[in-house]
N, C-alpha and C positions, 0 to 999 in steps of 0.2 A: 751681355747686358743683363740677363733674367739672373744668372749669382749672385752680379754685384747686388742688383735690386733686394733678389731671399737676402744677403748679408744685412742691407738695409734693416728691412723689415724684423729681422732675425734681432737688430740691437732697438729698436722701437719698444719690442715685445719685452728685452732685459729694462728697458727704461722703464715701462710700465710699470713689473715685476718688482723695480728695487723702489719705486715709488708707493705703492702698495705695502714694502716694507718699512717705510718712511724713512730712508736716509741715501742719500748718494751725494758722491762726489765730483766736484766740479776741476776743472786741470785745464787752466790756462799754460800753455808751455814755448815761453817766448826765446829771443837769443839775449837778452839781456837778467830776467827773472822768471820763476818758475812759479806760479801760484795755486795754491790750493784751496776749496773752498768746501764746507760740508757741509749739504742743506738736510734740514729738515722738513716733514710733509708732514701735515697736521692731520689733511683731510682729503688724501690721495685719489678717493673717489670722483672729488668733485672736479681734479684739475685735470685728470687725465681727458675728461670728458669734453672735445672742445666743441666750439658754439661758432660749427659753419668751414667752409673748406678756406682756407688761408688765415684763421681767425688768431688776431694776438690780444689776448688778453692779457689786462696787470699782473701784479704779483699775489696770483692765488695761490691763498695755503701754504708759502715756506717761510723757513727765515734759515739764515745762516748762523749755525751754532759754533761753527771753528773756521778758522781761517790760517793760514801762513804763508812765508813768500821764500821763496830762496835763489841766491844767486845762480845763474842759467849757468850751463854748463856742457859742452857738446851739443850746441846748438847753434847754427848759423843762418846769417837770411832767413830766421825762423821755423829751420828746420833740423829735424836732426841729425848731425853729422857725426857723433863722435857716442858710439850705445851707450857703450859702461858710464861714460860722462854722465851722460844725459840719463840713465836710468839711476845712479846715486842721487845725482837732485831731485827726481824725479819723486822717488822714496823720502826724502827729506822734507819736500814740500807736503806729503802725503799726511807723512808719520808725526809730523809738527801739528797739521791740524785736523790728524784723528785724537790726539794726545789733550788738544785743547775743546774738540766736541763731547771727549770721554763715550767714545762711540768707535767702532771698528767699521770700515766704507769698505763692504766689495767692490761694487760697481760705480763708476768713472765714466762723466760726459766730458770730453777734453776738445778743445780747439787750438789751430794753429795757424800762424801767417805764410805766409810765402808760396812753395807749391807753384809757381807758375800758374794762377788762376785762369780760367778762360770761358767767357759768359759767352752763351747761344739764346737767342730767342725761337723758338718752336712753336708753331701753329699745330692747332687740327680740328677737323670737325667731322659731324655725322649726323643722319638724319633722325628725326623722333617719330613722327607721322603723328602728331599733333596730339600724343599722350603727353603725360604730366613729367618732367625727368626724376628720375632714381638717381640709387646710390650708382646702379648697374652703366646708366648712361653715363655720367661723369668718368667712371672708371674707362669706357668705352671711348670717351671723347679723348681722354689722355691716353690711351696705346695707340688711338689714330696720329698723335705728335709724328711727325718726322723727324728720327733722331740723328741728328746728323755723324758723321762717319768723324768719331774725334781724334782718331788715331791708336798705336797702341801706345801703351805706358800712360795712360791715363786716364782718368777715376773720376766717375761720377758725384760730385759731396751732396750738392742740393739740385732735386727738379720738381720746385712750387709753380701749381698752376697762379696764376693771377692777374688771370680776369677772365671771364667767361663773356659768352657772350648767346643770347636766344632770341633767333632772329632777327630786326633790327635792334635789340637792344642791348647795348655791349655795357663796360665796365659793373657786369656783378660780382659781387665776392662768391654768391654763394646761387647755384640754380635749382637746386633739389628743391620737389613742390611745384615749380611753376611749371604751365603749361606751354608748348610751342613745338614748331617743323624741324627746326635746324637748330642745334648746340656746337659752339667753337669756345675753345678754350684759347690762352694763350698762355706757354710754360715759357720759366725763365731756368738755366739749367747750367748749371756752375762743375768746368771739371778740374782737377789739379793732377798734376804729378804722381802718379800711383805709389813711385817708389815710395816718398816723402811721407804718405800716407802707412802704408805698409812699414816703414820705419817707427812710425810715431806708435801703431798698431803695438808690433813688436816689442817695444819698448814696456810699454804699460801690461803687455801680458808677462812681459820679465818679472815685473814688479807684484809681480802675482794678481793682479787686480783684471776684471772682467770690464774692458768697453762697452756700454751702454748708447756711445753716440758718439758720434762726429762732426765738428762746424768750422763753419770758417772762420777768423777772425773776423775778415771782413763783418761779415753778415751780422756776426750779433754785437760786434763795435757798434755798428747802427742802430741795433735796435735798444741797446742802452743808452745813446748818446743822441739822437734825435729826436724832437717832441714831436708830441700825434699831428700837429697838423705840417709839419714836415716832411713825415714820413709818407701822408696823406699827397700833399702839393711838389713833391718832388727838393730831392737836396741829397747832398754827394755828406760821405761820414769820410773823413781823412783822418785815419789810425798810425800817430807816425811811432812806431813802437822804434826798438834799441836796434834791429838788424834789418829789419822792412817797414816800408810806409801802405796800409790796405787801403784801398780805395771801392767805399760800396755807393752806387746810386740807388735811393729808395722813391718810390711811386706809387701811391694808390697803396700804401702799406705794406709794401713788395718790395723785396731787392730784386730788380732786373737788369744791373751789372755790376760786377766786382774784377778787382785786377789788382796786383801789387807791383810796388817798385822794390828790388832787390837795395834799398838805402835806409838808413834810422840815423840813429841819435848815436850807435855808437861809433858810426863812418864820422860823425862830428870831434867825438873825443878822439877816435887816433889821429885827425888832422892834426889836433894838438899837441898830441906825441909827438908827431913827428916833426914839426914847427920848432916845438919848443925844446925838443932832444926831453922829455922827461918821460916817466913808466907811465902807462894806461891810467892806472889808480890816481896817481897825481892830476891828470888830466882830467878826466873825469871830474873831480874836487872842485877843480879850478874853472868848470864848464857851471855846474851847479850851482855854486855860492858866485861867481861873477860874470861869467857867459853874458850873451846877447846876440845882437842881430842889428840894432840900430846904435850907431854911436852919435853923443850930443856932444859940444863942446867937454862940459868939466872933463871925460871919460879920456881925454888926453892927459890930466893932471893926476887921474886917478894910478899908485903904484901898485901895482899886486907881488905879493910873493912869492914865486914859483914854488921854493923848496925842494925837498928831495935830500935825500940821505947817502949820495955817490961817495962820500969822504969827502971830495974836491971844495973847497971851499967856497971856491971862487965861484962853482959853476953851482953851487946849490943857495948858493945868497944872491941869486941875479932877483929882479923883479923885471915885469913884463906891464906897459897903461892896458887900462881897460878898454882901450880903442883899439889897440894891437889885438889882443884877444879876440875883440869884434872883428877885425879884420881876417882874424885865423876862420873864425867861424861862420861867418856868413854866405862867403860863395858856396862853399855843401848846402847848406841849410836852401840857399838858391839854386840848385842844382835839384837837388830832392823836389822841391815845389816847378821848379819848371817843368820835372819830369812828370809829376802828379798830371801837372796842367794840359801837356802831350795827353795823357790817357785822358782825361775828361773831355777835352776836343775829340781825341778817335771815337767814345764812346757818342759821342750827339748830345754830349750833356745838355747842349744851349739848345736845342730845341724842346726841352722842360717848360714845363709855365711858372715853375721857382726852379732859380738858380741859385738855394741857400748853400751855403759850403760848412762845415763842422770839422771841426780841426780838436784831435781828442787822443790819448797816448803820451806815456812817460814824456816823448820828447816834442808836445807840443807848448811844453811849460816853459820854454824858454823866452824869456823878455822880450818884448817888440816882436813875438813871430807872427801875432793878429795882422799888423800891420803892414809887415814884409806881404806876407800872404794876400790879405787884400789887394796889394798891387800886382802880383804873379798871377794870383787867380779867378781877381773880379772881387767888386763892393762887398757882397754880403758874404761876408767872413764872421764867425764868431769861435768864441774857443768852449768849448763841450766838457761837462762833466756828466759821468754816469748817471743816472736816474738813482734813488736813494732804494736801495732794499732791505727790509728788515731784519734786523741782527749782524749788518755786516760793522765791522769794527771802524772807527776812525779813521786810522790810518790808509784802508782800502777804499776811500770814497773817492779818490784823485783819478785825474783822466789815465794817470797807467793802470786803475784797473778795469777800466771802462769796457775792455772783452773780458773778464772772470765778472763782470754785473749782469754782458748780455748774453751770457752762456745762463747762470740762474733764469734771465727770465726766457731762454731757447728751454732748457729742462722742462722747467714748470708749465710752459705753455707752447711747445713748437706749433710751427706754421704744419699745414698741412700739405705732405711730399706726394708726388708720384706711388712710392711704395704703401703708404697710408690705403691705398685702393687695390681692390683684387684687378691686376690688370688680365685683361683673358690672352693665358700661355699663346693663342695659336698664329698670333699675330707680328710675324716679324718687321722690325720697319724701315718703313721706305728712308731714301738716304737724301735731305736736301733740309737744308734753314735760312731764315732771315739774319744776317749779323743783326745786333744789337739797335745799330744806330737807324737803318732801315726801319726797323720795330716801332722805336719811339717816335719818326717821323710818321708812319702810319696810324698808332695806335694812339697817339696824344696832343 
């Protein structure tokens, strides 16, 4: 545990460090696009400085000065499967918008989907004897966490306290200052796949570039795509990207669970392939410009034109109605959301006091998916776009880049981790947690 933690802490301090220099990179690295983003810091001082233990502040101090995207490449389920692949896009998306910041990016905060996420809720407390808490007690309160025993081959990403509590009085953000007997925190603590991590790792030191930090998609899908009082009153962020769909629930301005479905948008286009016997490419075409999910009468009248360039005559002048289409496309597309809907039941979603839902990612732009969704996963459905950041280009304000907005504002203003605190070495920990759902039954 105490490695992975110095590793933590070891890329906080490079965060700092290239912020101080005022530029770094951002690396969203999906299975369908690879995006690069290159902020600038105005006024490094003032953002590193945050205001309180889990505190998220707007967009202080940067703006994004280059931007680029490139087809993914050795990447599957959102993870890396294929180096050389994945490290030539990788370079690509990099080198495209160091080219257009007119600035050279050592260090790289990157995020990724998939990973087999797995959220724990952790308790722990300790006594004060009715002194004021410090920095020292907070730090004291989270080594008391019981961490539970999560197996091997798998990695710690995020462990935010969020919420404290002193004495009878729970949901604080922040306790340092006050006086009181007893401090309990309660950590929410996200692990994935080591390897998947270790791959992505890999990868980006190929590319000669220095890591600086590591997120989930999940996590900062939400924190770009949901508004403050959502994030405040509880609501699920659904990231249906091209090879996985994230799923984060936020509370009290907390993510306290996340989990993916191994499904996207691009299980949608090979249905089409394989329906319709044509190449990926063509599919895809035909998903974007006519796709859907709900068919109305005209959409039987409507012809489309498959195409394709086989020679065969016959077989590349066919046409396909736009109801057929719908037909190819909507059991995945329902499939994907029922499975979401599984995991928001396993997590306790409905014992939230809002049950908002946020539907955000390349592949929630498909026609009628609002409303498909509404009915698989409950009323308050709406479809999500990023929050607006400064200097980032047109073309990058659409729900596919809705995790490369909420990695800028993790950069600029991360939540505050576990490794943020000196925890004291001597303390090894006991082995026991609450699942998740447990948690939010108790604590809300």
């Amino acid at each position: 545990m105490m490695d992975l933690y110095e590793s933590q802490r070891a890329m906080r301090n490079m965060r700092r460090a290239a912020m101080q220099r005022g530029v770094v990179a951002i690396l969203d690295v999906g299975s369908s696009k690879i995006a690069c983003l290159v902020l600038r810091f105005d006024n490094a001082e003032r953002v590193t400085t945050g205001d309180g233990v889990g505190s998220l502040a707007g967009q202080a101090g940067f703006r994004v000065i280059g931007a680029a995207t490139t087809r993914s490449r050795g990447v599957r389920f959102g993870e890396v499967e294929a180096m050389q692949e994945a490290e030539k896009a990788i370079r690509t998306a990099i080198q495209a918008a160091q080219k257009m910041a007119k600035v050279r990016v050592d260090h790289v905060i990157a995020c990724f989907s998939g990973a087999g996420p797995r959220s724990y809720g952790l308790a722990g407390e300790v006594e004060l004897s009715g002194q004021m808490v410090t920095e020292q007690d907070v730090s004291r309160v989270l080594a008391a966490c019981d961490v539970p025993d999560f197996g091997g081959g798998r990695e710690v990403i995020h462990a935010q306290p969020v919420n404290f509590a002193l004495d009878h009085r729970s949901g604080l953000s922040d306790p340092r200052g006050q006086m009181g007997n007893r401090l309990a925190t309660d950590m929410h603590m996200l692990t994935v796949d080591a390897a998947a991590v270790q791959n992505l790792v890999h990868c980006i030191h190929r590319c000669d570039l220095e890591l600086a930090g590591i997120a989930s998609s999940a996590y900062v899908t939400g924190i770009a795509s949901l508004v403050e009082d959502e994030q405040e009153l509880g609501a699920a962020c659904i990231d249906m990207g091209g090879g996985a769909t994230g799923i984060s629930i936020f509370m009290k301005k907390h993510m306290i669970y996340a989990d993916a479905v191994r499904m996207g948008g691009d299980h949608v286009t090979g249905d089409i392939s394989m329906a319709l016997q044509i190449p990926h490419a063509n599919a895809e075409r035909l998903k974007t410009f006519y796709g859907g999910v709900i068919a109305t009468g005209m959409d039987d009248r409507e012809q489309i034109e498959i195409g394709g360039e086989t020679g065969d005559w016959e077989h590349d002048r066919r046409t396909v109605t736009r109801a057929e289409l719908i037909g190819v496309m909507r059991p995945r597309v329902e499939e994907i959301l029922e499975e979401v809907r599984y995991r928001l039941d396993a997590a306790g979603f409905d014992h939230l006091p809002s049950q908002q839902i946020v539907l955000t990612g390349g592949a929630s732009q498909i026609p009628g998916l609002d409303g498909l969704a509404s009915r698989i996963l409950g009323q308050q459905v709406r479809l999500g776009r990023p929050l607006r950041v400064h200097g980032l280009p047109q073309a990058a304000t659409g729900p596919g880049f809705a995790s490369a907005v909420g990695m800028c504002l993790f950069a600029a203003h991360p939540q505050d981790e576990w490794w943020d605190f000196d925890l004291p070495h001597d303390r090894y920990p006991a082995r026991s947690l609450k699942r998740a759902v447990r948690w939010f039954k108790e604590n809300w």
